[in-house]
N, C-alpha and C positions, 0 to 999 in steps of 0.2 A: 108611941105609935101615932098620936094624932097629930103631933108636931114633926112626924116623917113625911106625913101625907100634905101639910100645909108648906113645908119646904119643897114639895116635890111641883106642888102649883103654881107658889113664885118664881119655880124654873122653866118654867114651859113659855115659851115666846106670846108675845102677847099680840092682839090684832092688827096693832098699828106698828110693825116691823116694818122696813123696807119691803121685802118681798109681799108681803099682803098691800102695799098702798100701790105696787105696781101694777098689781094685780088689776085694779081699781083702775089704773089710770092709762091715759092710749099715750105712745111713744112715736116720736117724730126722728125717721132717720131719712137721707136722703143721700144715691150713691155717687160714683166718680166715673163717669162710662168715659168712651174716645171715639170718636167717627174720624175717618178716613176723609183727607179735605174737599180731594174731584178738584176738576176743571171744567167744567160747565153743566148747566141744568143747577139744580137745587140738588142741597145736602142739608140734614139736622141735627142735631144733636140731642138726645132724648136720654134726660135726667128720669130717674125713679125714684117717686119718694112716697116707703113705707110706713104705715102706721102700725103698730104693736100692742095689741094688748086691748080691751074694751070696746069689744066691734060693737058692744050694742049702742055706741055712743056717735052722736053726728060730731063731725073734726073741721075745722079751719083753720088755715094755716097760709101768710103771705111768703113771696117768693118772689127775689130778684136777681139780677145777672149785675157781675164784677168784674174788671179789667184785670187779669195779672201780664202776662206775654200778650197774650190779644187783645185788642182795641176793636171795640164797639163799634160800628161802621164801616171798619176794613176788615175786619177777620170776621165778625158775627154780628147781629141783629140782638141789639140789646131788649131784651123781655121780660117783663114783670105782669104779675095780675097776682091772686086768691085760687087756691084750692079747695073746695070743699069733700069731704068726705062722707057719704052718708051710711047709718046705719048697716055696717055688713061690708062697705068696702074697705080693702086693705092696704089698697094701693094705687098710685095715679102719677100719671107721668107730666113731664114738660117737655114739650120742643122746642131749642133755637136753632133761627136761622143758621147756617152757617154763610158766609159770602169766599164763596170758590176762587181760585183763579189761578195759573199757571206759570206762578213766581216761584223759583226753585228757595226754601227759607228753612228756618227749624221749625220744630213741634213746638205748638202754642198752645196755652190753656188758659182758662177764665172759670170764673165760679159762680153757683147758684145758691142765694144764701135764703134761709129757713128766718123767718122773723112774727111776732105776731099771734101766736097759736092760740086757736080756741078750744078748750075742751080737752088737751093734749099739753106733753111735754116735750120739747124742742129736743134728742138728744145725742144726736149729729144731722146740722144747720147747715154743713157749709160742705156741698159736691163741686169738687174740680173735674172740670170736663176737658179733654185734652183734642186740643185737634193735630192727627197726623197727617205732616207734608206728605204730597205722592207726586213732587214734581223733578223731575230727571236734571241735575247742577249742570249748569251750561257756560261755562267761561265767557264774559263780557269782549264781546268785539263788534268794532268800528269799520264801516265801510261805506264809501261813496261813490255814487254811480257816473259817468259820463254824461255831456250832454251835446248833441249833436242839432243846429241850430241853424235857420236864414237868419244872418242878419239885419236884412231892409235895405233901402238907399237912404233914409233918412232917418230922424228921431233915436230915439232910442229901446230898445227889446231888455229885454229880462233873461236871462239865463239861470233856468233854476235846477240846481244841485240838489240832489238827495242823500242825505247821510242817515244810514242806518245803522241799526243796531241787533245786533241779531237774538236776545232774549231780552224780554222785560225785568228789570232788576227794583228790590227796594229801597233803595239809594239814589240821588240824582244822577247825574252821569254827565260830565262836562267835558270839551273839544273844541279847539280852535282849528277854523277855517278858515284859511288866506289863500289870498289867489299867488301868481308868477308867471312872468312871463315864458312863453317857448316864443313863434314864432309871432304871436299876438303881440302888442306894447299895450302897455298899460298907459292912460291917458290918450291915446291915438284909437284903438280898437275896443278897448271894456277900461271902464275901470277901476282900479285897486278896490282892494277891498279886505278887510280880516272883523269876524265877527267869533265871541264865544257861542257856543252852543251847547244848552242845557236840555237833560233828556230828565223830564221829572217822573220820578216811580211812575210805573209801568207802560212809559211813552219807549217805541221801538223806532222812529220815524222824526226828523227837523228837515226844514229845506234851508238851503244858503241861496240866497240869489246874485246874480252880477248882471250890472249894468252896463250891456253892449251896444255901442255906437255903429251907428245905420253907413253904410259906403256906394258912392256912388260910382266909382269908377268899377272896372270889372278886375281881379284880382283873386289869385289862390286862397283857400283856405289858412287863416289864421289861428291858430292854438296856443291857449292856454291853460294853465292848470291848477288844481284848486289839491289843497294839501292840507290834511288833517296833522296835529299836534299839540303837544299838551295834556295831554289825558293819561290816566292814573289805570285805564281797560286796555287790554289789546286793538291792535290795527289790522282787522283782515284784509284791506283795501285802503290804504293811505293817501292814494293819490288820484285824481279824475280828470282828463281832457275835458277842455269846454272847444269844440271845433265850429267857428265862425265861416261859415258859407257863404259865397257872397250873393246876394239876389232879394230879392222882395220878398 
C-alpha cells in the first residue's frame, strides 16, 4: 500500500511542466491584416499585436517593418519604435503609413517583425500585412496633340508638341518622335528633328519641341507632322500637325 501511494506521486505532473511555466509567462503574437490601397487622402495599415498569459506583468516589446513585394517609400512608410504593455493590457496596435496612388498593379505585402521582448515570449514575430490594389487596368496608350502657331518674320519659335499617355504605369514607357514633311520643308520652314522620349513611372505627360523658322514674305500655311514610333504601348493618336501661320 505504501509504495502504491509513492508511485502514484511520481506520476502526477510536476510544477515546472510546460503548461504551468506558461502560465507564468506573457506570450507575444502579432496578426496578418490587409487595408484596401485608395487613391488619395491617407490609408493605414494597423497590425495587432497580442499578449497572452500574465496580465499582471509590464511587457516590451520592439517592432519593425520589412520589404517583401512592397518597397518602403513607394508602397509604405517604413516604421519602427517600442511597445510597452502595462499591467492589465492585452493588446496594442501599430500603424503604417500606407502611400496611395492610382497605378493599376498587383497585391503587395510587407512585414512587421516582433524582436526584443521584455518580460514575454516572442511566439508569433512576424505579421504580413497585405496591401490590396483597387485601381481599375487601363491599357497603355500614346497620344499627341496638334499645334497650331504664328511663325514670326524672323528668328526663330519653338513649336511644342505634347505627347501623352493616358494612365500612369510602373514601368518607364519609351517613344520616338520625328518630325516629316507635308507642306512645310524641313531646313526652309522647322527644322528636323527625332528625339526618344522616356515617360518614368508615373509621368503621364513629355513635350517634343521643333524649331520653327520666322518668314517674311507673306505665304499660306505650311504643315508638318510629328510621328510617334517605336514603342512597345499602344498608339491612340500617332500623328500630329504642326500648322505654321504666317505673321508675327
Amino acid at each position: 500500500m505504501h509504495s502504491d501511494r509513492l508511485n502514484a506521486r511520481r506520476r502526477r505532473p510536476t510544477f515546472d511542466s510546460m503548461e504551468e511555466r506558461q502560465l507564468l509567462t506573457s506570450l507575444l503574437l502579432v496578426n496578418n491584416p490587409s487595408v484596401t490601397e485608395g487613391t488619395g487622402g491617407t490609408t493605414a495599415m494597423t497590425f495587432t499585436v497580442t499578449r497572452v498569459g500574465a496580465p499582471d506583468t509590464s511587457v516590451e516589446v520592439d517592432y519593425g517593418t520589412a520589404d517583401r513585394t512592397a518597397v518602403a517609400g513607394a508602397d509604405y512608410v517604413r516604421t519602427a519604435g517600442t511597445l510597452t504593455f502595462a499591467p492589465g493590457e492585452m493588446a496594442k496596435t501599430v500603424s503604417v503609413p500606407i502611400v496611395t496612388d492610382s497605378i493599376a498593379e498587383s497585391n503587395e505585402s510587407f512585414q512587421l517583425r516582433l524582436s526584443g521582448a521584455v518580460n514575454s515570449t516572442i511566439v508569433q514575430g512576424i505579421g504580413t500585412g497585405v496591401i490590396l490594389d483597387d485601381d481599375v487596368v487601363v491599357a497603355p496608350k500614346l497620344s499627341v496633340a496638334d499645334v497650331r502657331m504664328q511663325r514670326g518674320l524672323t528668328g526663330m519659335r519653338g513649336a511644342v508638341f505634347t505627347v501623352s499617355l493616358n494612365a500612369a504605369q510602373r514601368t518607364p514607357v519609351s517613344v520616338l518622335a520625328s518630325t516629316a514633311n507635308l507642306t512645310a520643308i524641313a531646313g526652309v520652314d522647322y527644322q528636323a528633328k527625332a528625339e526618344l522620349l522616356t515617360f518614368a513611372p508615373g509621368e503621364t505627360t513629355k513635350t517634343f519641341s521643333v524649331s520653327v523658322y520666322g518668314k517674311t514674305t507673306a505665304s499660306a500655311d505650311a504643315i508638318f507632322t510629328v510621328n510617334l514610333t517605336g514603342t512597345t504601348v499602344g498608339l491612340a493618336r500617332a500623328t500630329a500637325f504642326g500648322i505654321l501661320r504666317y505673321g508675327a
